[in-house]
C-alpha positions as a Markdown table, in Angstrom:
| # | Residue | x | y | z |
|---|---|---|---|---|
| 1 | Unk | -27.1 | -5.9 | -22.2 |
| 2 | Unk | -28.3 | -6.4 | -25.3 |
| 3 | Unk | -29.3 | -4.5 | -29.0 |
| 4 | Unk | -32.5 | -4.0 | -28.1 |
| 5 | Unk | -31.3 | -2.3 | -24.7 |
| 6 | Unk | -29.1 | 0.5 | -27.3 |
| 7 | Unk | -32.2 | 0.8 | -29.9 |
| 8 | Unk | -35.9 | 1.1 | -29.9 |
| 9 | Unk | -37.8 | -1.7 | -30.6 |
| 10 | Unk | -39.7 | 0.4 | -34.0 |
| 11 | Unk | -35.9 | 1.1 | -35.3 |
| 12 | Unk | -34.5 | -2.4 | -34.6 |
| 13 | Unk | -35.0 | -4.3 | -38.1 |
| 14 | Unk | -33.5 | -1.4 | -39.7 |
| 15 | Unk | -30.5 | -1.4 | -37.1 |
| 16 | Unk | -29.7 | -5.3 | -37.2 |
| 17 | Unk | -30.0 | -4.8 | -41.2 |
| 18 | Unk | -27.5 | -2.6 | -41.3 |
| 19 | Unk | -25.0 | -3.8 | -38.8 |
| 20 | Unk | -25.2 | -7.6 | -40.6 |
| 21 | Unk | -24.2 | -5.0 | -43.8 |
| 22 | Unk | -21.1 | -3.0 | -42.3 |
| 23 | Unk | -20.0 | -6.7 | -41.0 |
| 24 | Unk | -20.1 | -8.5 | -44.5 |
| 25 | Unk | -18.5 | -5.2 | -46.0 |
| 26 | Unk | -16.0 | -5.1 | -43.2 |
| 27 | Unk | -14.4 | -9.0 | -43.5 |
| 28 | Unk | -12.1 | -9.7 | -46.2 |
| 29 | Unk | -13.5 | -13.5 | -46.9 |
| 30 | Unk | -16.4 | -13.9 | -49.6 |
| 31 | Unk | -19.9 | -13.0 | -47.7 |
| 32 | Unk | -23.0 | -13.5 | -49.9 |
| 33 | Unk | -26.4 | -14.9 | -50.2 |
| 34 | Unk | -28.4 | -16.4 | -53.2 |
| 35 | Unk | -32.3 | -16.9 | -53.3 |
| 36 | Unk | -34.1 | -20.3 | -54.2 |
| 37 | Unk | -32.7 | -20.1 | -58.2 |
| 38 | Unk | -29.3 | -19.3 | -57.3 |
| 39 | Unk | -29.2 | -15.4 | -58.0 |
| 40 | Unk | -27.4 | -13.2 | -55.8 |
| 41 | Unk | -29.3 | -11.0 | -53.5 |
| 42 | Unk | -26.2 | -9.9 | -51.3 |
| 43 | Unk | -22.3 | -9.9 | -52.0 |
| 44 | Unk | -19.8 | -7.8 | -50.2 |
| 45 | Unk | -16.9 | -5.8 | -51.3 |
| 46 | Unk | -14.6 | -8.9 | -51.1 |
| 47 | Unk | -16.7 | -11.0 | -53.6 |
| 48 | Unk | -17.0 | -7.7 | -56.3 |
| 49 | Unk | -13.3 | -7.2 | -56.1 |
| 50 | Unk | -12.0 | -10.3 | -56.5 |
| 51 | Unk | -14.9 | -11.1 | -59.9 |
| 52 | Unk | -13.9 | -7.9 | -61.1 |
| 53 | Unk | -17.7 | -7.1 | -61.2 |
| 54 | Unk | -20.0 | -4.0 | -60.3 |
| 55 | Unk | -22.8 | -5.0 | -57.9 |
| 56 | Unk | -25.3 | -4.4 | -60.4 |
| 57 | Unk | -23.8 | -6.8 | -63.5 |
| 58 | Unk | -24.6 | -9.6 | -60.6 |
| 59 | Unk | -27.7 | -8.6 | -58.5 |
| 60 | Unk | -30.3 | -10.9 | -59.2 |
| 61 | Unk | -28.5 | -13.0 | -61.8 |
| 62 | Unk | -26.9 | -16.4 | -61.0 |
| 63 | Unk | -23.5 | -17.6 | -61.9 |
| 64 | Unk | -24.8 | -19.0 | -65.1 |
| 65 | Unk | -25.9 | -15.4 | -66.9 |
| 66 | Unk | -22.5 | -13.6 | -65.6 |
| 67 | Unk | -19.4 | -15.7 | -65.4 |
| 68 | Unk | -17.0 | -16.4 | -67.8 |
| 69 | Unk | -16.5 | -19.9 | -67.3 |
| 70 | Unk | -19.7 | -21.7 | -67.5 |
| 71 | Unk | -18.4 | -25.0 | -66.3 |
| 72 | Unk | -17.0 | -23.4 | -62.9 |
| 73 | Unk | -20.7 | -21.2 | -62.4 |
| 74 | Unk | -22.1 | -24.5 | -62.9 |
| 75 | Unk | -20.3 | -26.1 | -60.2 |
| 76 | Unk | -21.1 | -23.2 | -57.7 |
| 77 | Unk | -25.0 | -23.7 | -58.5 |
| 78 | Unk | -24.7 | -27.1 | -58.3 |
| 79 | Unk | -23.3 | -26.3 | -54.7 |
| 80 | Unk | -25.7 | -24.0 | -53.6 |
| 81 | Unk | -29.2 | -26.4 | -55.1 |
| 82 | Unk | -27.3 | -29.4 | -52.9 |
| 83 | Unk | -27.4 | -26.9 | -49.7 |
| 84 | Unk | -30.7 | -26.0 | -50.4 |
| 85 | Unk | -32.3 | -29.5 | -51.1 |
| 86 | Unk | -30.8 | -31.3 | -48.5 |
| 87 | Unk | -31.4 | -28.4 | -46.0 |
| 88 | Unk | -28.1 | -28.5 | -44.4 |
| 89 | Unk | -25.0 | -26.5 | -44.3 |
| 90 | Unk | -22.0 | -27.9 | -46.4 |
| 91 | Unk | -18.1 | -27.0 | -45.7 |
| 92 | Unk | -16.2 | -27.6 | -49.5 |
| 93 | Unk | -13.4 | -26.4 | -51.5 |
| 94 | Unk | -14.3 | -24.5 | -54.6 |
| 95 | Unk | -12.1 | -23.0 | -57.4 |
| 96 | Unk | -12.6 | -19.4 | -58.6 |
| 97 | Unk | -11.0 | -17.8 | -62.1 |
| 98 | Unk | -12.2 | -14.1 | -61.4 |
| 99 | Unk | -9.5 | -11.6 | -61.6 |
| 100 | Unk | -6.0 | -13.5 | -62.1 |
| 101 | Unk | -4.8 | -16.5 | -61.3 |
| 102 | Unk | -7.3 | -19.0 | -60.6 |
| 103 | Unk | -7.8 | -19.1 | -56.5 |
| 104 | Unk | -9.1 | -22.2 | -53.6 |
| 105 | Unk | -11.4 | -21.3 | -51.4 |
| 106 | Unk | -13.3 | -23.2 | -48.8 |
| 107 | Unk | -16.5 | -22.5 | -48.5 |
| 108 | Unk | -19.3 | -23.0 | -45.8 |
| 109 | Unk | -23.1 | -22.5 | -47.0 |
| 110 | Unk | -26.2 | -23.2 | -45.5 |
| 111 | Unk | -29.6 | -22.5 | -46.4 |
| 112 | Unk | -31.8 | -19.1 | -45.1 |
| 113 | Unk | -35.5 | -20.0 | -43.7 |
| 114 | Unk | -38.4 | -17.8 | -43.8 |
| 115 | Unk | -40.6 | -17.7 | -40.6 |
| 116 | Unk | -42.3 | -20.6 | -41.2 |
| 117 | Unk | -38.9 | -22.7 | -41.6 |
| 118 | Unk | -39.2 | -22.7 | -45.2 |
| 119 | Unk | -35.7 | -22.8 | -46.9 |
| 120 | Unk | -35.7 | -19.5 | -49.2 |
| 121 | Unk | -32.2 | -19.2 | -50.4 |
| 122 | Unk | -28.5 | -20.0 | -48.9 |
| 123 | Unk | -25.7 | -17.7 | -47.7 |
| 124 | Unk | -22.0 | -18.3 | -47.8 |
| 125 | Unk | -18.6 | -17.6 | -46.3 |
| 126 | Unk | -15.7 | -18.4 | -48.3 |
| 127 | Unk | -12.1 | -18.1 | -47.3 |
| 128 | Unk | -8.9 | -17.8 | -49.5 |
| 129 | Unk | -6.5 | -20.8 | -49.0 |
| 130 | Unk | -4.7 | -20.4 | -52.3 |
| 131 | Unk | -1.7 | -19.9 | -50.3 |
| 132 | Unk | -1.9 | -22.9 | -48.2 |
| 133 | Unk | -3.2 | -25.1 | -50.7 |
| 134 | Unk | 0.2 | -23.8 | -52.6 |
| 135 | Unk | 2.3 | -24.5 | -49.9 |
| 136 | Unk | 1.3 | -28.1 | -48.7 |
| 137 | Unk | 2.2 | -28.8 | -52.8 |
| 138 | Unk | 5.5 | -27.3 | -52.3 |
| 139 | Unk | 5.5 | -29.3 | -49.2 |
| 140 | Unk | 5.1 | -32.5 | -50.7 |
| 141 | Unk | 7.5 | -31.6 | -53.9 |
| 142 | Unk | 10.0 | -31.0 | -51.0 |
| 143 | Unk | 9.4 | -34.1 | -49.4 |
| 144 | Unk | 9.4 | -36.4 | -52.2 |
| 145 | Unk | 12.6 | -34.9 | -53.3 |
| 146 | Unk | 14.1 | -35.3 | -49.7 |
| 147 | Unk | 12.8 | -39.0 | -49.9 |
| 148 | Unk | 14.4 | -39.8 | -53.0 |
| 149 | Unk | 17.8 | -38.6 | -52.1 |
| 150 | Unk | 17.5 | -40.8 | -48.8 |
| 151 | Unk | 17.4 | -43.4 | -50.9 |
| 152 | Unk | 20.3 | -42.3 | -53.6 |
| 153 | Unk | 22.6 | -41.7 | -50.2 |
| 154 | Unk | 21.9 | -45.3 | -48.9 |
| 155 | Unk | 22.5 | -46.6 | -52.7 |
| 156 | Unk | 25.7 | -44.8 | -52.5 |
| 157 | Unk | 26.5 | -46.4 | -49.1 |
| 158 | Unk | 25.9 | -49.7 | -50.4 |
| 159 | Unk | 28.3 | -49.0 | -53.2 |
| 160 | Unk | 31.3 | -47.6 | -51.6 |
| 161 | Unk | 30.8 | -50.7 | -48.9 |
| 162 | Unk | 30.9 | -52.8 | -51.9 |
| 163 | Unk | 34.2 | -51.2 | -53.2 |
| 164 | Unk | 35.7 | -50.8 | -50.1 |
| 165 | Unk | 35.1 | -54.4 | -48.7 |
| 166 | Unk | 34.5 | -56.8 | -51.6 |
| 167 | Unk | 38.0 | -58.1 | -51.3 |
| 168 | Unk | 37.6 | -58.7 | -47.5 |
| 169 | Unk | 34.4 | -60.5 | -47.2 |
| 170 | Unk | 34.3 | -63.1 | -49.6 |
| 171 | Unk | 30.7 | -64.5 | -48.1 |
| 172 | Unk | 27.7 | -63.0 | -50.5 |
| 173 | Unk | 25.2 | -63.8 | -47.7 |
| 174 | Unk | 27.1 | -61.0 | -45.5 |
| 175 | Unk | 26.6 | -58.8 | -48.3 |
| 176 | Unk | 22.8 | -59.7 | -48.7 |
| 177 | Unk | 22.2 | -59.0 | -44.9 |
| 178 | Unk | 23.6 | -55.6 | -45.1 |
| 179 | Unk | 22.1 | -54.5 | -48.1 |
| 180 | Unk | 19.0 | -55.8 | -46.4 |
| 181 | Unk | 19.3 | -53.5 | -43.6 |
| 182 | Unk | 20.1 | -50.9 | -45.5 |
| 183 | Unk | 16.9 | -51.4 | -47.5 |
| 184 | Unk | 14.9 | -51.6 | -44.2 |
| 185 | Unk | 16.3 | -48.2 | -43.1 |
| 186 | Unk | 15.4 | -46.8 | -46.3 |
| 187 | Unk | 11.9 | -47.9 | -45.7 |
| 188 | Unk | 11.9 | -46.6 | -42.1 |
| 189 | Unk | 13.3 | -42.9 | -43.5 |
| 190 | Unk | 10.9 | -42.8 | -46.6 |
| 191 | Unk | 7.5 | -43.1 | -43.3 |
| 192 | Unk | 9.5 | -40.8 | -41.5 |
| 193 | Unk | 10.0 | -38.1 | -44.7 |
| 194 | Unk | 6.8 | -38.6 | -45.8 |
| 195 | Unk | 5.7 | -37.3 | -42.0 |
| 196 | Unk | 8.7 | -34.5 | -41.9 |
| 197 | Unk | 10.6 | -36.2 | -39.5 |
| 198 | Unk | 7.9 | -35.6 | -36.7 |
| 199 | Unk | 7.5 | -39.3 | -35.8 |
| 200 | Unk | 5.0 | -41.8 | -37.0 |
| 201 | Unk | 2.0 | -43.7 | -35.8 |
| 202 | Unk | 2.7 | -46.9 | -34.8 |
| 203 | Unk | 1.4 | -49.4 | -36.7 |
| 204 | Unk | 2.2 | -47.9 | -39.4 |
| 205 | Unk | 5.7 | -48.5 | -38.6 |
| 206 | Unk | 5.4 | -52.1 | -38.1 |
| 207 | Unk | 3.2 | -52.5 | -41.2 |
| 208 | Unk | 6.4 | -50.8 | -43.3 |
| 209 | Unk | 9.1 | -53.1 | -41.3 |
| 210 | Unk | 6.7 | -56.5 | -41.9 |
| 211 | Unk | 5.9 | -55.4 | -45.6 |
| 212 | Unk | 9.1 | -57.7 | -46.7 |
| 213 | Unk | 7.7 | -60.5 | -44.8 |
| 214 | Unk | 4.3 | -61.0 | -45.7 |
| 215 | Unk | 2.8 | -58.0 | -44.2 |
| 216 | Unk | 0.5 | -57.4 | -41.3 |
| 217 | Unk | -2.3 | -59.0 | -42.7 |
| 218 | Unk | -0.7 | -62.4 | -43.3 |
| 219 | Unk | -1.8 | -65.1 | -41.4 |
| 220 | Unk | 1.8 | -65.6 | -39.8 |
| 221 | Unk | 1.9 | -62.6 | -37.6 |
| 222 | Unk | -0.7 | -61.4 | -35.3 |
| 223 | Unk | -0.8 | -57.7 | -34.4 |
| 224 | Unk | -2.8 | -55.9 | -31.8 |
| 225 | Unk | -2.2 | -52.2 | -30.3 |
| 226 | Unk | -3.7 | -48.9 | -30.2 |
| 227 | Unk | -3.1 | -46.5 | -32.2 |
| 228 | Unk | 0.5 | -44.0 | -30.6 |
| 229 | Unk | 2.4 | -41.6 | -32.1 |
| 230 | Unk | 5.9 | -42.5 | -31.9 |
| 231 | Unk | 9.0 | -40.3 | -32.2 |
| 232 | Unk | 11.1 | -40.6 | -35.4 |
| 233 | Unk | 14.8 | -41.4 | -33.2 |
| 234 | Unk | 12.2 | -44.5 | -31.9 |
| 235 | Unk | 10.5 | -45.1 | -34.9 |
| 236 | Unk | 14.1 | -45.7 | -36.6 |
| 237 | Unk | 14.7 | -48.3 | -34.3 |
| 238 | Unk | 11.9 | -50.4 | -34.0 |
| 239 | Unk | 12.2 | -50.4 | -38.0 |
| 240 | Unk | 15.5 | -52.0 | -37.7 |
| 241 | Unk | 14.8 | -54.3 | -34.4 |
| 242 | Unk | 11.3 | -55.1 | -36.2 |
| 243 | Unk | 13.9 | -56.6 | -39.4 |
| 244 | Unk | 16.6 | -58.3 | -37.4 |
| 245 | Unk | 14.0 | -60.1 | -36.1 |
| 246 | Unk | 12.1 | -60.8 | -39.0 |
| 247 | Unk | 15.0 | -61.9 | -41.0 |
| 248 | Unk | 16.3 | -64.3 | -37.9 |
| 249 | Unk | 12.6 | -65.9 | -37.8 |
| 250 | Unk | 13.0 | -66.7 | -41.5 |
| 251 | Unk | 16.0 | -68.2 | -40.9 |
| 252 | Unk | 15.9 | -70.0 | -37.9 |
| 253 | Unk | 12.7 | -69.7 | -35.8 |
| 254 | Unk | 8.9 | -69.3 | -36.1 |
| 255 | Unk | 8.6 | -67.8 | -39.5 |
| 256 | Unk | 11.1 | -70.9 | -41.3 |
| 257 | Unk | 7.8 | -73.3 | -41.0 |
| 258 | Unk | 4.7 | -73.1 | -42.2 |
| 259 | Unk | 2.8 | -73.2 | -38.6 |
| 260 | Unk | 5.2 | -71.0 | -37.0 |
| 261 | Unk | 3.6 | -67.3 | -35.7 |
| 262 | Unk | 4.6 | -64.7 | -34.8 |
| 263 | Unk | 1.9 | -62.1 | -32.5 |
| 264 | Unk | 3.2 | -58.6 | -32.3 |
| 265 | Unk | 1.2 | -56.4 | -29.5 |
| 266 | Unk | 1.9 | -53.2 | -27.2 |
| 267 | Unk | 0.2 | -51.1 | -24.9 |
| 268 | Unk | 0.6 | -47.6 | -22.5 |
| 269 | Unk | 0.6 | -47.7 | -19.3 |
| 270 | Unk | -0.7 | -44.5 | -18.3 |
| 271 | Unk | -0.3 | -44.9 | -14.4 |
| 272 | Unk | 2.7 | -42.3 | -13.9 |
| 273 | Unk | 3.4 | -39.1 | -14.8 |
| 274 | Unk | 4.7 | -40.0 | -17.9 |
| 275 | Unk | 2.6 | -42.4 | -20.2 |
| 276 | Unk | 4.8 | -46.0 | -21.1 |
| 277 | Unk | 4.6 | -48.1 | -23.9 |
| 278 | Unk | 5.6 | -51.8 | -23.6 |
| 279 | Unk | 6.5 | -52.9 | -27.2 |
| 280 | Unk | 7.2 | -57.0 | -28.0 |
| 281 | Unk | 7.9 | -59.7 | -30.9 |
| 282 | Unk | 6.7 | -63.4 | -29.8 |
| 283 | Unk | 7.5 | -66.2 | -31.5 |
| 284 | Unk | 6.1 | -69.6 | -31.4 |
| 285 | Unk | 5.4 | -72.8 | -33.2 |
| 286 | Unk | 9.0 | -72.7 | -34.4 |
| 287 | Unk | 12.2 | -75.1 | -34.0 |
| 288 | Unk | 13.6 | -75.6 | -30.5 |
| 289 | Unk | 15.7 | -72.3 | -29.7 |
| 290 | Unk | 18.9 | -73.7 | -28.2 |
| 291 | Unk | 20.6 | -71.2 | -25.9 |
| 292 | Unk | 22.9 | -69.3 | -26.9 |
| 293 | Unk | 26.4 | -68.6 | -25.9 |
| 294 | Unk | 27.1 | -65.2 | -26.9 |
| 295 | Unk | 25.2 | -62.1 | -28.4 |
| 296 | Unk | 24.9 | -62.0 | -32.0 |
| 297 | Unk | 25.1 | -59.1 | -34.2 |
| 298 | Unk | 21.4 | -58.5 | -34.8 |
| 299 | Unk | 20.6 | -58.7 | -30.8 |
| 300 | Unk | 23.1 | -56.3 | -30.5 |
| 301 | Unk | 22.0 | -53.7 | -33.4 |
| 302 | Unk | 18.8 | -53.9 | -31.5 |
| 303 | Unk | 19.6 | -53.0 | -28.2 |
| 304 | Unk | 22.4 | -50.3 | -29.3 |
| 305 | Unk | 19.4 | -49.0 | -31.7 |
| 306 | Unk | 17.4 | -48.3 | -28.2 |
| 307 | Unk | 20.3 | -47.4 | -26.5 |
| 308 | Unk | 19.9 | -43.9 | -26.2 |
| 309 | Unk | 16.3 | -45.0 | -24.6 |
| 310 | Unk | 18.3 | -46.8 | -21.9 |
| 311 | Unk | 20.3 | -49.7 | -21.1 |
| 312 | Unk | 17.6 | -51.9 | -20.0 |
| 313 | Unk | 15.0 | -50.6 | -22.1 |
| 314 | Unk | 15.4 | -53.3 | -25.2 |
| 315 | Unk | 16.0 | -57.2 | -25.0 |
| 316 | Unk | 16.3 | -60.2 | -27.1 |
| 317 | Unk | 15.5 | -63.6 | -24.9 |
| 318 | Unk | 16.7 | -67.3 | -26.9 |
| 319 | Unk | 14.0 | -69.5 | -25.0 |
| 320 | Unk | 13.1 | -72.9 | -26.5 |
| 321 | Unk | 9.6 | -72.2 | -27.0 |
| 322 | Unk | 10.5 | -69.0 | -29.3 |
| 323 | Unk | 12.4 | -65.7 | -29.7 |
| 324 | Unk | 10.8 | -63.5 | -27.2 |
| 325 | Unk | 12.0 | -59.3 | -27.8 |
| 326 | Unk | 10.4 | -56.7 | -25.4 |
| 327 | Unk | 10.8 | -52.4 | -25.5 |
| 328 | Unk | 10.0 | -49.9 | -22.9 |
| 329 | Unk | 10.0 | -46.7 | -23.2 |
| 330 | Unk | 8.2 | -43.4 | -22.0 |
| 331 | Unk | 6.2 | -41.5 | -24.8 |
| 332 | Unk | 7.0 | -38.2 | -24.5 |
| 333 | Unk | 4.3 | -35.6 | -23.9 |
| 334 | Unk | 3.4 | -32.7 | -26.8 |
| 335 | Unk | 2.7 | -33.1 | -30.4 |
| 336 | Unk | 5.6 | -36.1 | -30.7 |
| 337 | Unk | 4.0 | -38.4 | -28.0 |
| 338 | Unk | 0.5 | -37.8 | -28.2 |
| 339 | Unk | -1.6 | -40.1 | -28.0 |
| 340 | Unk | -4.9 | -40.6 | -30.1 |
């Protein structure tokens, strides 16, 4: 069924008129159309109330003759030309100082045709988003603050480490390796607060835990993966893994000569139920790797920082052609283990 089923075809203009009228006046977002010149030839209740204007201080008069702020009507004209001249609908944010505090709307116009196809004027749909706009601010005041006092905590951990232990470990490069790692956990929380603790995509992550060594764009490493989102419990511990291992090929493997690399890759396997992501660090060009006869500290902060991932899901191998390190781990599904 359609209109023309309920009315008669000599009263159907009139009916379809009237109906697009009761609908504009009916919605509480900004409904209105302008003609070639930019003058208002239909607004509905929402757009009179909120200018604080009659319908008849703005029929037939464009933002220029009636608004207060001539810089702002000029930006709406502006708008509403570009729409018209280019002959295609435009989504935008716009800025309105009617009655009150100023107030963000986005706005969708797109031209009106005659029969012909001729463009003969726009209409427009705007919605409120003050609010939102308000709170992602808030948001990101929030989250700046929470990042800074991440960073003041780990400060004070260093300290009270330093006060605590500076008569027991006389060694300065002991305290350089912590403060390091302190520093590259900071890093790894400052990603995850600046994405509210929901995870991280990543190569993001590795570009943060490679920043202090040259970045992903230096010739040393190579880096290939699509792009995962990655929870923030694993995010945290590839950071860390991602600096033991930098600061170890610095020191003793493919990073402590100049044609040592180091090639960085992953990928999902998406044959199971749940999708997998294999995860390694290769190193090669470097010094002989002699094999070692115990598990040093780093190897171990590694695997305990996948731990809870499982026992087999993280390992360091010594072999004399470089440090090899390889992850697995399912990517859980939802909003923390999508995949893009």
């Amino acid at each position: 069924m359609s209109i023309t089923d309920l009315v008669p075809r000599d009263k159907l203009a009139a009916f379809t008129a009237d109906l697009l009228v009761k609908i504009g006046e009916a919605s509480h977002h900004f409904i209105y159309a302008k003609d070639l010149d930019s003058r208002m030839v239909y607004a509905n209740h929402a757009v009179l109330k909120a200018l604080g204007r009659t319908w008849d201080e703005i029929r037939g008069r464009s933002d220029l003759e009636w608004h207060d702020d001539l810089a702002e009507a000029q930006k709406f004209v502006a708008a509403d030309a570009r729409v018209m001249a280019m002959n295609a609908a435009e989504t935008l944010e716009e800025v309105l100082t009617g009655e009150g505090a100023a107030q963000t709307y986005l706005s969708t116009k797109c031209p009106i045709h005659d029969a012909e196809g001729e463009v003969i004027g726009m209409f427009g749909v705007s919605m409120n988003i003050t609010e939102r706009r308000n709170a992602e601010t808030l948001r990101r005041l929030l989250v700046g603050e929470l990042e800074h006092r991440v960073r003041n905590t780990l400060t004070v951990v260093q300290a009270i480490a330093r006060l605590t232990l500076k008569d027991a470990v006389a060694d300065k490069s002991v305290w350089k390796s912590f403060e390091n790692r302190i520093q590259a956990m900071a890093s790894a929380q400052g990603l995850l607060t600046r994405e509210r603790w929901e995870g991280a995509d990543l190569r993001a992550i590795v570009a943060e835990s490679l920043q202090v060594h040259g970045g992903v764009d230096s010739s040393r490493f190579d880096v290939q993966g699509e792009s995962v989102w990655i929870d923030a419990q694993t995010a945290l511990a590839i950071a860390m893994a991602f600096h033991e291992l930098g600061t170890n090929a610095i020191k003793y493997g493919a990073l402590s000569v100049a044609h040592g690399r180091v090639a960085i890759r992953w990928h999902i396997d998406r044959a199971g139920d749940v999708p997998r992501l294999t995860l390694s660090w290769t190193e090669s060009g470097g010094p002989a790797v002699a094999a070692r006869s115990h598990t040093g500290f780093g190897s171990i902060l590694i695997e305990q920082a996948f731990a809870p991932h499982g026992s087999d899901v993280a390992r360091v191998k010594f072999l004399p052609g470089g440090v090899v390190f390889e992850a697995h781990f399912e990517l859980p599904g939802g909003p923390l283990g999508s995949l893009s």
